[in-house]
N, C-alpha and C positions, 0 to 999 in steps of 0.2 A: 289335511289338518291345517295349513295354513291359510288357504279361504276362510276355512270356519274362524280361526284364529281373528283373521282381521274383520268379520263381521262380528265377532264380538266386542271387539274396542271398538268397532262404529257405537254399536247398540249404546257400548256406554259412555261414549262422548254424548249422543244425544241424549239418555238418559239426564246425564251431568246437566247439558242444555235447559231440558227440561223440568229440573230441579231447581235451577238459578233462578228460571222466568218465573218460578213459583214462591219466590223467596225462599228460598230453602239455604243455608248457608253449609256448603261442602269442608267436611274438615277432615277426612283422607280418602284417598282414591286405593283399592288396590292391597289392601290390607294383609300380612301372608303371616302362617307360625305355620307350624307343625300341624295343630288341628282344622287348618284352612283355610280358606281366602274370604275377605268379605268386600264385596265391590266397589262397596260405594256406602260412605259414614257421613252423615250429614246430620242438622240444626234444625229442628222446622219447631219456633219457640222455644218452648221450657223443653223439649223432647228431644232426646240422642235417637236417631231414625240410623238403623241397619238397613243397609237396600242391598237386595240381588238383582240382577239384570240378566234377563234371558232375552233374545234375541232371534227371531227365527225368520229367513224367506220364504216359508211354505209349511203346512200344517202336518206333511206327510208324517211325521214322529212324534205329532200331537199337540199341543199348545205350549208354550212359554213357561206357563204356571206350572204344567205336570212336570216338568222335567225336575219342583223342586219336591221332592218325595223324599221319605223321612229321613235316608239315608241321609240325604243332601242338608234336611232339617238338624242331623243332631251333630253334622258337623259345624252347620253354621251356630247352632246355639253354642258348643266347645269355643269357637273361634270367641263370639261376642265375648263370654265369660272370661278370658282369658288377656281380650284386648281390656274390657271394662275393670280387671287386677292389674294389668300393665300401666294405664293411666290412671288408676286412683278414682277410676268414677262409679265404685259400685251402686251409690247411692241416687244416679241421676234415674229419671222418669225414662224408659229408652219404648222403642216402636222396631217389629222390624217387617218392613216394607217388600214387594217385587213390585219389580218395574218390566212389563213387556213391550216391548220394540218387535213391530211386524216391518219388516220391509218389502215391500214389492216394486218394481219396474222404478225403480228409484224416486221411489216414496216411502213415506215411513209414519208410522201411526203408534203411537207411547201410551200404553195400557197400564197405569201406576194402580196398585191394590196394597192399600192401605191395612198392617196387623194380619199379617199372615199368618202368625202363632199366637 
């Protein structure tokens, strides 16, 4: 659990990385209630972007993307709706993003898919 653990916050330091070089302005990492975690909340123009980050060294359990399946969908919408009442923005334009991070042999390749839902 702890390997996996810290290949996760690799995934989304790069991620993060790769959000900034894109002009993207990060406005919280890590987000947590009751109905679940959102990774990574960032600016990209007039757009509030929800990003997930999956992260995988190897394909054995499928892709990055599969692992966000509806389950994982209707808690991250719960989470958004919830953060978007707690800050007063229900009204803003919002996007919500994955980001895959492959690593292999200490490399790493950033698969960003834009409106996942």
């Amino acid at each position: 659990m702890y390997i996996r653990h810290e290949i996760g916050k690799l995934g989304e330091e790069l991620a993060v990385k790769y959000l900034e070089k894109e002009k993207y302005e990060i406005i919280e990492r890590n987000f947590e209630c009751k109905q679940g975690e959102i990774d990574i909340i960032a600016k990209d123009k007039t757009e509030l972007v929800f990003i997930e980050v999956k992260t995988r060294t190897n394909n054995i359990y499928g892709t990055p993307i599969e692992a966000v399946n509806i389950n994982k969908t209707k808690h991250l919408i719960k989470t958004i709706n919830y953060y978007l009442y707690l800050k007063k923005l229900e009204n803003e334009y919002i996007r919500i993003d994955a980001i895959e991070i492959y690593i292999y042999n200490h490399k790493f390749k950033v698969n960003h898919i834009k409106q996942i839902i």
